[in-house]
ZAMARGU-4260 file (C-alpha; in steps of 0.2 Angstrom, whole numbers, plus 5000, padded with zeros to 4 digits):
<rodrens>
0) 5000/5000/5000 | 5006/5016/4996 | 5014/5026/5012 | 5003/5043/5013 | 5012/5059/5010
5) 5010/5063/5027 | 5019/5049/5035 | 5034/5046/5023 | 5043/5060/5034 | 5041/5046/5051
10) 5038/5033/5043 | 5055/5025/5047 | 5057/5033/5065 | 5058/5018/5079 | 5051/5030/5094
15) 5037/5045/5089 | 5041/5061/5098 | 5026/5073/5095 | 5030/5082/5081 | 5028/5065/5074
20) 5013/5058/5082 | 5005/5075/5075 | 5008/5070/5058 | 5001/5052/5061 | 4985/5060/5070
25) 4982/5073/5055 | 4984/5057/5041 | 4972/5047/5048 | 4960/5059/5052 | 4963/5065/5031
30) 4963/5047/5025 | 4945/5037/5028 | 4951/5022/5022 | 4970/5023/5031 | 4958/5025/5047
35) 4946/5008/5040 | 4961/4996/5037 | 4970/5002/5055 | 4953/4999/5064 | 4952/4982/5055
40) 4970/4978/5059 | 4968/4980/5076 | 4955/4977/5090 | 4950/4987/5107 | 4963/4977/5119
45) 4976/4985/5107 | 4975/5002/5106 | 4960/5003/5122 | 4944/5011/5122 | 4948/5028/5118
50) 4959/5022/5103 | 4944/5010/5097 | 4932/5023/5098 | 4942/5034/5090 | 4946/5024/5075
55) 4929/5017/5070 | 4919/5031/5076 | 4902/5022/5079 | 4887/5033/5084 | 4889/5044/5098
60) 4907/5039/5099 | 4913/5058/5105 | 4903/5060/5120 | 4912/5044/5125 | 4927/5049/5121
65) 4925/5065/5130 | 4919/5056/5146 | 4934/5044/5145 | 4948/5059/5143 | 4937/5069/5157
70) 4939/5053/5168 | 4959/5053/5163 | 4959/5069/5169 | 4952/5067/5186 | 4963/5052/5189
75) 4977/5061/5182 | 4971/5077/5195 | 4969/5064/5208 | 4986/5056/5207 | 4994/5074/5206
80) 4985/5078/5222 | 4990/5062/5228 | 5009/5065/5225 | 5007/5084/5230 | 5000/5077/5248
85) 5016/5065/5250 | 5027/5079/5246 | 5018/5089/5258 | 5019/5076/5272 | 5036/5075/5268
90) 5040/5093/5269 | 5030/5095/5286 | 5041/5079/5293 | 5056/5089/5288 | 5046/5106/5297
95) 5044/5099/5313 | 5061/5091/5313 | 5069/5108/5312 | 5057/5115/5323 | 5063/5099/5335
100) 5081/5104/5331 | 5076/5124/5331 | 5069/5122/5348 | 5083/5112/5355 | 5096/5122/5349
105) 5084/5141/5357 | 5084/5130/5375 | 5103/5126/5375 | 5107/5145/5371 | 5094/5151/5384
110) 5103/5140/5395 | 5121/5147/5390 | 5115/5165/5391 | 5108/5162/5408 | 5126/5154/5414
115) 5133/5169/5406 | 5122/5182/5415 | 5126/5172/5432 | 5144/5174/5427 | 5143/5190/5421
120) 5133/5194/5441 | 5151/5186/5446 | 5162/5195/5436 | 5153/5213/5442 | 5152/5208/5461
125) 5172/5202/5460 | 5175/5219/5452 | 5166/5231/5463 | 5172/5221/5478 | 5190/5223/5469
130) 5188/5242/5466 | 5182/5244/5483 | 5195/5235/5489 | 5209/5244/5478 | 5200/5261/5486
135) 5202/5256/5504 | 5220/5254/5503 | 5224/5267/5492 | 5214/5276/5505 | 5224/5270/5518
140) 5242/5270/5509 | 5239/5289/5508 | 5235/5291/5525 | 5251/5282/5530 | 5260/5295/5517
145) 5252/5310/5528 | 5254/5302/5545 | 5274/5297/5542 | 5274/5316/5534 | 5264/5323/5548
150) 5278/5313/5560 | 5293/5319/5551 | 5287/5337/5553 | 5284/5335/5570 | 5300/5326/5575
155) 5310/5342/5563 | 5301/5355/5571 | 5301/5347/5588 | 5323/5345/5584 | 5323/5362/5582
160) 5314/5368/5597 | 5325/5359/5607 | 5341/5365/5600 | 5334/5382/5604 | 5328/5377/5620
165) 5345/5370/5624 | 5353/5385/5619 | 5344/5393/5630 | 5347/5386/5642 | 5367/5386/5639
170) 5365/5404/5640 | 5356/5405/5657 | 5365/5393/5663 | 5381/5403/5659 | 5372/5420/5664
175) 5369/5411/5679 | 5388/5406/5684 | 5392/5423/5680 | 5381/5428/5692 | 5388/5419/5704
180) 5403/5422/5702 | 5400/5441/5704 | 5391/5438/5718 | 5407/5428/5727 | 5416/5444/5721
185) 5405/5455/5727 | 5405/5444/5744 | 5423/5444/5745 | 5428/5464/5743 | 5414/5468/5752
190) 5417/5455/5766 | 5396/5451/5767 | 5388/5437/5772 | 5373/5435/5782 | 5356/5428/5779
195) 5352/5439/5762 | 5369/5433/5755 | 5365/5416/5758 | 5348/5414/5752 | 5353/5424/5737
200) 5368/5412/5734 | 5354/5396/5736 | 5342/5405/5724 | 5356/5404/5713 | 5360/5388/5715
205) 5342/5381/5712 | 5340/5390/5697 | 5356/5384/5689 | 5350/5366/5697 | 5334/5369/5686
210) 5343/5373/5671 | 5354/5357/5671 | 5337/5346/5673 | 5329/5355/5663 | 5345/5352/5650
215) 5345/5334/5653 | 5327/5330/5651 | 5328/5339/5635 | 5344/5328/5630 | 5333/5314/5633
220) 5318/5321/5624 | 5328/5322/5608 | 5337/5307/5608 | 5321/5299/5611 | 5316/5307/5595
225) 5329/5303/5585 | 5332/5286/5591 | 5315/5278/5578 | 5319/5289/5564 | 5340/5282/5565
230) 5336/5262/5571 | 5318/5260/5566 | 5318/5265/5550 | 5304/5257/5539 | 5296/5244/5556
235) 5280/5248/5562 | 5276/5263/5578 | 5273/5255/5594 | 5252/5258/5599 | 5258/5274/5610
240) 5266/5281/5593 | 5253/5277/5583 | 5239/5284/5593 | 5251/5301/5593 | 5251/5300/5575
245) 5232/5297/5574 | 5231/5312/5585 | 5243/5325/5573 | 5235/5315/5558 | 5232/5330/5544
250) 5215/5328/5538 | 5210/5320/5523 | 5194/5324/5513 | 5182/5309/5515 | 5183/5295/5499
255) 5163/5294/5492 | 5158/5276/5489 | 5154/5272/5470 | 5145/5278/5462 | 5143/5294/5471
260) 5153/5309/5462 | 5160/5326/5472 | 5150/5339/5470 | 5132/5331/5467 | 5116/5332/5481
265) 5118/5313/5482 | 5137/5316/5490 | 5130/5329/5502 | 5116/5319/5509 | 5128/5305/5510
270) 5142/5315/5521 | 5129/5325/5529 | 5122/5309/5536 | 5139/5305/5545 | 5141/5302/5560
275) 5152/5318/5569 | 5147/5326/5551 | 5152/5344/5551 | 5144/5357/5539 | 5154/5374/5538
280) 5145/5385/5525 | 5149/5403/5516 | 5134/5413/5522 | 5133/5427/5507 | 5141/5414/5495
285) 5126/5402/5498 | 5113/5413/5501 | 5118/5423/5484 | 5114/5413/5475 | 5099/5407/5483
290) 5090/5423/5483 | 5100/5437/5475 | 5087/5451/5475 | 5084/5449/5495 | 5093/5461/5506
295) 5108/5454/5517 | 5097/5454/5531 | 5084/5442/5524 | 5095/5431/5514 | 5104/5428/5531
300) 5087/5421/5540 | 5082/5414/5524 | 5098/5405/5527 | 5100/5399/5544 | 5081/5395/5543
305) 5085/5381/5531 | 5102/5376/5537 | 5090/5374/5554 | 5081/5360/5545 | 5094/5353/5537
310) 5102/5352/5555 | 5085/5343/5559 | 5083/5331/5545 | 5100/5323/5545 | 5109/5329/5563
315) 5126/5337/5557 | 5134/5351/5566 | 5133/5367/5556 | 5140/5383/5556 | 5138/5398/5544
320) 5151/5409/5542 | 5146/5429/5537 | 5159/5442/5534 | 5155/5457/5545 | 5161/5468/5557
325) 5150/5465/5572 | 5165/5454/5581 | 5160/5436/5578 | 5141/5439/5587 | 5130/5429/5576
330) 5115/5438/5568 | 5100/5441/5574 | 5089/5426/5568 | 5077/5421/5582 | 5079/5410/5597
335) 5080/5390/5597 | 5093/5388/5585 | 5104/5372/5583 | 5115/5379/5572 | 5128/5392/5574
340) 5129/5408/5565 | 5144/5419/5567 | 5152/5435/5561 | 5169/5437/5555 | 5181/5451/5568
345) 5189/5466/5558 | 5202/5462/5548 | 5196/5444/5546 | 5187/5437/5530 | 5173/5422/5531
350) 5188/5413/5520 | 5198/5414/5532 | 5189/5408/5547 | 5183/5394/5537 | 5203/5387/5531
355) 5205/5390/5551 | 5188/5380/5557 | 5193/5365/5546 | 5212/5363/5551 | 5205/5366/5570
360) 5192/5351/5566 | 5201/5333/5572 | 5193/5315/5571 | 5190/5305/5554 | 5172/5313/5554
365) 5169/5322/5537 | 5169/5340/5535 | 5159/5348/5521 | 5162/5365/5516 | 5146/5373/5506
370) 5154/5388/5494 | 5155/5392/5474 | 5172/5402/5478 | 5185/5393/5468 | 5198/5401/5478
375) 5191/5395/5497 | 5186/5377/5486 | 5205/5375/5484 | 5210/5380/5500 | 5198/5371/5512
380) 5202/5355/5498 | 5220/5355/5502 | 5215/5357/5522 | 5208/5341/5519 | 5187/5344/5520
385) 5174/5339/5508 | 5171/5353/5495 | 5151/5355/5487 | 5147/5369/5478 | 5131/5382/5483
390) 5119/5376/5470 | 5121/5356/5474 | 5121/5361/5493 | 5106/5371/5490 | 5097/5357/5481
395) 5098/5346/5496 | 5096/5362/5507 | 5079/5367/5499 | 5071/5350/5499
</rodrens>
């Protein structure tokens, strides 16, 4: 039979790919009888129903045909659906084994944080304890420094007194040989004697008695003061020297505990709250810049009127320091005052008194100085007292 044109281009091919099957489909839907001798040749377990259908065409052979390719495609849908479920099992099995692994791995590093907050607690407590620890001995170092200072001034200044005082002494006791000798002189061309003579000579002789004990206990005084700075040098005072040197101890300005800063209301009510706290304030200074448009007058009982609470609330001696001229009589500011309020003397500056109040002060026990004058900060700073200036002092004062 002859090939039809259609299919001479395939006719050879082993395997139809679908450029091909086109080309078979369109020839034996052309050709009748191609279609008739293929549907002859071959029977419905061959090419299946659709294909049998298709090829003899009996009545109402489409509608079949449509049912059977719809039911292809509900049983291709359905295995579709079929593997898209599998593959989505699949891929929630692999979900929930990360989240498994995702959780496990969340718990250990809630765990390792945990540790490292506990260590990082640690690490802060060791520190503070550390700094704290670095401050007390750096507080204590320099209040070695001032007490072995404090000592060597002493024992220098106490050297030179008594090589004075000996000279002195040689010289009375010289003036008072000479007198003696004038005396016998005196006795002797004049030929006296007598009770007066007598007693004169035993004055004498007591005096210069006096002078030579007098010489003796200050030989022994000064060797005892050279004797620990020549054979005890760098070994510990005895508890007698040390309690001297606690008593001649310079004073040294009170160390804050962190975090408290100089300078802030949070120092002051610390100090203030000391026990043997003592509170020396600038009158005009303070009360200047508390109410600047006030008279004196008023700003002083504006002044003591507060530092009387202040004295109340936390219990620290205080003293306000005014210049004036009304020799150191405090002003007139009612009765029933804790506090003291004084004037400075002609000639005398509130400055002054102050620098002098602070290095008459003894005893560890803070002193605060409450002033905005740089010049009196710096001064009553190297005295050794607490410095604040008026508008921190003022925040706690006006509470």
């Amino acid at each position: 039979m002859p090939v039809p044109p259609l299919l001479r281009p395939v006719i050879r091919f082993s395997r139809l790919n679908a450029k091909a099957l086109d080309a078979a489909r369109r020839a034996v839907e052309e050709d009748d009888a191609l279609r008739g001798r293929i549907a002859e040749a071959v029977d419905e377990a061959r090419v299946g129903r659709a294909g049998w259908l298709w090829l003899n065409r009996p009545e109402g052979w489409e509608r079949q045909l449509a049912a059977l390719v719809d039911a292809r495609a509900e049983a291709d849908a359905d295995s579709d659906l079929s593997r898209r479920l599998q593959q989505a099992r699949r891929e929630l099995d692999a979900a929930l084994v990360a989240s498994g692994r995702a959780d496990d791995a969340r718990r250990a590093a809630e765990e390792q944080a945990t540790r490292a907050r506990a260590d990082l607690d640690g690490e802060r407590k060791a520190r503070r304890q550390a700094e704290e620890r670095i401050a007390d001995l750096e507080a204590r170092l320099a209040a070695a420094d001032v007490s072995r200072a404090d000592l060597e001034l002493d024992r220098d200044r106490l050297r030179a007194q008594g090589a004075e005082a000996k000279r002195e002494l040689t010289v009375r006791a010289d003036e008072i040989a000479a007198l003696k000798d004038r005396l016998a002189e005196a006795e002797e061309r004049a030929g006296l004697g007598g009770p007066d003579a007598v007693r004169l000579s035993g004055a004498l002789d007591r005096a210069r008695q006096a002078t030579d004990a007098a010489a003796r206990a200050l030989a022994e005084a000064t060797a005892e003061l050279d004797a620990p700075a020549e054979g005890n040098a760098g070994t510990e005072p005895s508890d007698a020297s040390s309690r001297t040197v606690r008593r001649r101890r310079r004073r040294t300005a009170v160390r804050l505990p962190p975090p408290l800063v100089d300078n802030t209301p949070e120092a002051v009510v610390h100090l203030v709250r000391q026990a043997g706290a003592t509170v020396l304030v600038d009158g005009y200074n303070v009360s200047m810049a508390a109410w600047p448009g006030m008279s004196l007058a008023s700003q002083r009982e504006r002044l003591v009127d507060a530092l009387d609470g202040l004295h109340a609330r936390y219990g620290a001696d205080t003293i306000v320091v005014f210049d004036g001229e009304t020799g150191g009589r405090r002003p007139s500011t009612g009765q029933g005052r804790s506090i003291r309020a004084l004037f400075t003397n002609e000639g005398e500056t509130a400055d002054d008194r102050i620098v002098a109040m602070v290095s008459a002060i003894r005893g560890a026990a803070p002193v605060l100085v409450a002033t905005s004058d740089r010049e009196l900060r710096d001064r009553v700073r190297a005295a050794g007292a607490n410095v604040v200036a008026a508008r921190p002092f003022l925040a706690v004062l006006l509470r």
